[in-house]
C-alpha positions, 0 to 999 in steps of 0.5 A: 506125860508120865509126870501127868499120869502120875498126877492125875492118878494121885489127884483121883484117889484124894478126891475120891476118898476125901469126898466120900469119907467127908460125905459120911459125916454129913446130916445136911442133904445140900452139903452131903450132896456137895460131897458127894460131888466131890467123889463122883470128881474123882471117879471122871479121872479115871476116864481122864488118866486113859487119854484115848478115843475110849477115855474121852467118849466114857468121860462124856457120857459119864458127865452127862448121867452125872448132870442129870442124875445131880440136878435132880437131887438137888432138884428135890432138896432145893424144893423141899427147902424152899417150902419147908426150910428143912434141909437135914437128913432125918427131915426126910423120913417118912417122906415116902408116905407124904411126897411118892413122887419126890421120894421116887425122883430122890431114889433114882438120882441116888441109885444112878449116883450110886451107880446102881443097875440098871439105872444109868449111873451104873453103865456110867461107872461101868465103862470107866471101869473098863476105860481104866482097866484097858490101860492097865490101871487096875488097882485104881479101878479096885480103889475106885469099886472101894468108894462105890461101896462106901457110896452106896452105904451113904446114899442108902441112907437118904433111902431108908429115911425115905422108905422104910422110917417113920416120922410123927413130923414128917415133911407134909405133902406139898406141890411144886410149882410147875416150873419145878416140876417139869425140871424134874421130869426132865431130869428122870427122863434124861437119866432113863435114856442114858441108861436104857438107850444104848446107841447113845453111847455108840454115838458119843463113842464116834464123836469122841474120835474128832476129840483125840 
């Protein structure tokens, strides 16, 4: 069992490095989020390496902000490819002043990816962390509050582009097709009740019991 912790502790230090350093160097929005992917991978080993009732219940709760939270990223990039063929990273500024609405859905996505409070992403973090730390692995939890940091700056970069730039060819404002639509309101709702009903957790938390 010692062997395995020691794995899975090398493994969530690679992958959370490797993602978010890859993830720096990237212009386009699909393959900047496919590395972001890569690192949030690496922060779910953390509830993994613990291997109790607390481990298990934060690993699901995390997974289950992070698939909200990721699919409505890739929800906006994937409807802005589709109607404008843009895909890169400077495409997005100004898009604020063209497209509120996708811009809103983008910046909580990434906020709750970011773990930012007091949206889900940052309760999510937060109890791995606390996971983590219970066992006694306490310099992986500080490397792990490293990536969140690099994350963050990477991922305040789409917001700027957003918000604060402008741009002479910004994308112009379009609407989506209503399946589209209600994928991401679905996507927005799911990660406002992980984040902001707390007896959800509670609930996860009993379940994970019958898993250990």
């Amino acid at each position: 069992m010692h062997i395995w912790e020691n794995l899975i502790y090398v493994i969530a230090v690679a992958t959370m490095f490797m993602g978010n350093l890859f993830a720096l160097r990237q212009q386009n929005m699909k393959r900047f989020l496919a590395f972001s992917s890569i690192a949030q991978a690496g922060f779910i080993l953390l509830g993994l390496i613990v291997g109790n009732q607390l481990g298990t219940a934060t690993v699901i709760y995390f997974v289950l902000i992070y698939i909200f939270s990721n699919l409505a990223a890739f929800g906006v990039v994937q409807a802005i490819s589709l109607k404008t063929g843009k895909e890169n990273m400077s495409d997005y500024e100004g898009l604020y002043r063209t497209n509120p609405n996708l811009s809103l859905v983008m910046m909580l996505a990434l906020f709750s990816l970011a773990g930012i409070p007091p949206v889900a992403g940052f309760f999510g973090k937060f109890f791995l962390f606390t996971a983590a730390a219970s066992e006694g692995y306490y310099f992986l939890v500080f490397l792990a509050v490293v990536n969140v940091t690099i994350s963050l700056y990477y991922y305040l970069l789409v917001v700027r582009a957003m918000f604060l730039r402008k741009s002479d060819a910004a994308i112009p404002f379009f609407k989506n097709k209503l399946y589209m639509r209600l994928g991401l309101i679905i996507t927005v709702v799911g990660i406002l009740v992980l984040g902001l009903y707390s007896p959800l957790y509670d609930y996860i938390f009993e379940l994970s019991a019958n898993l250990n």
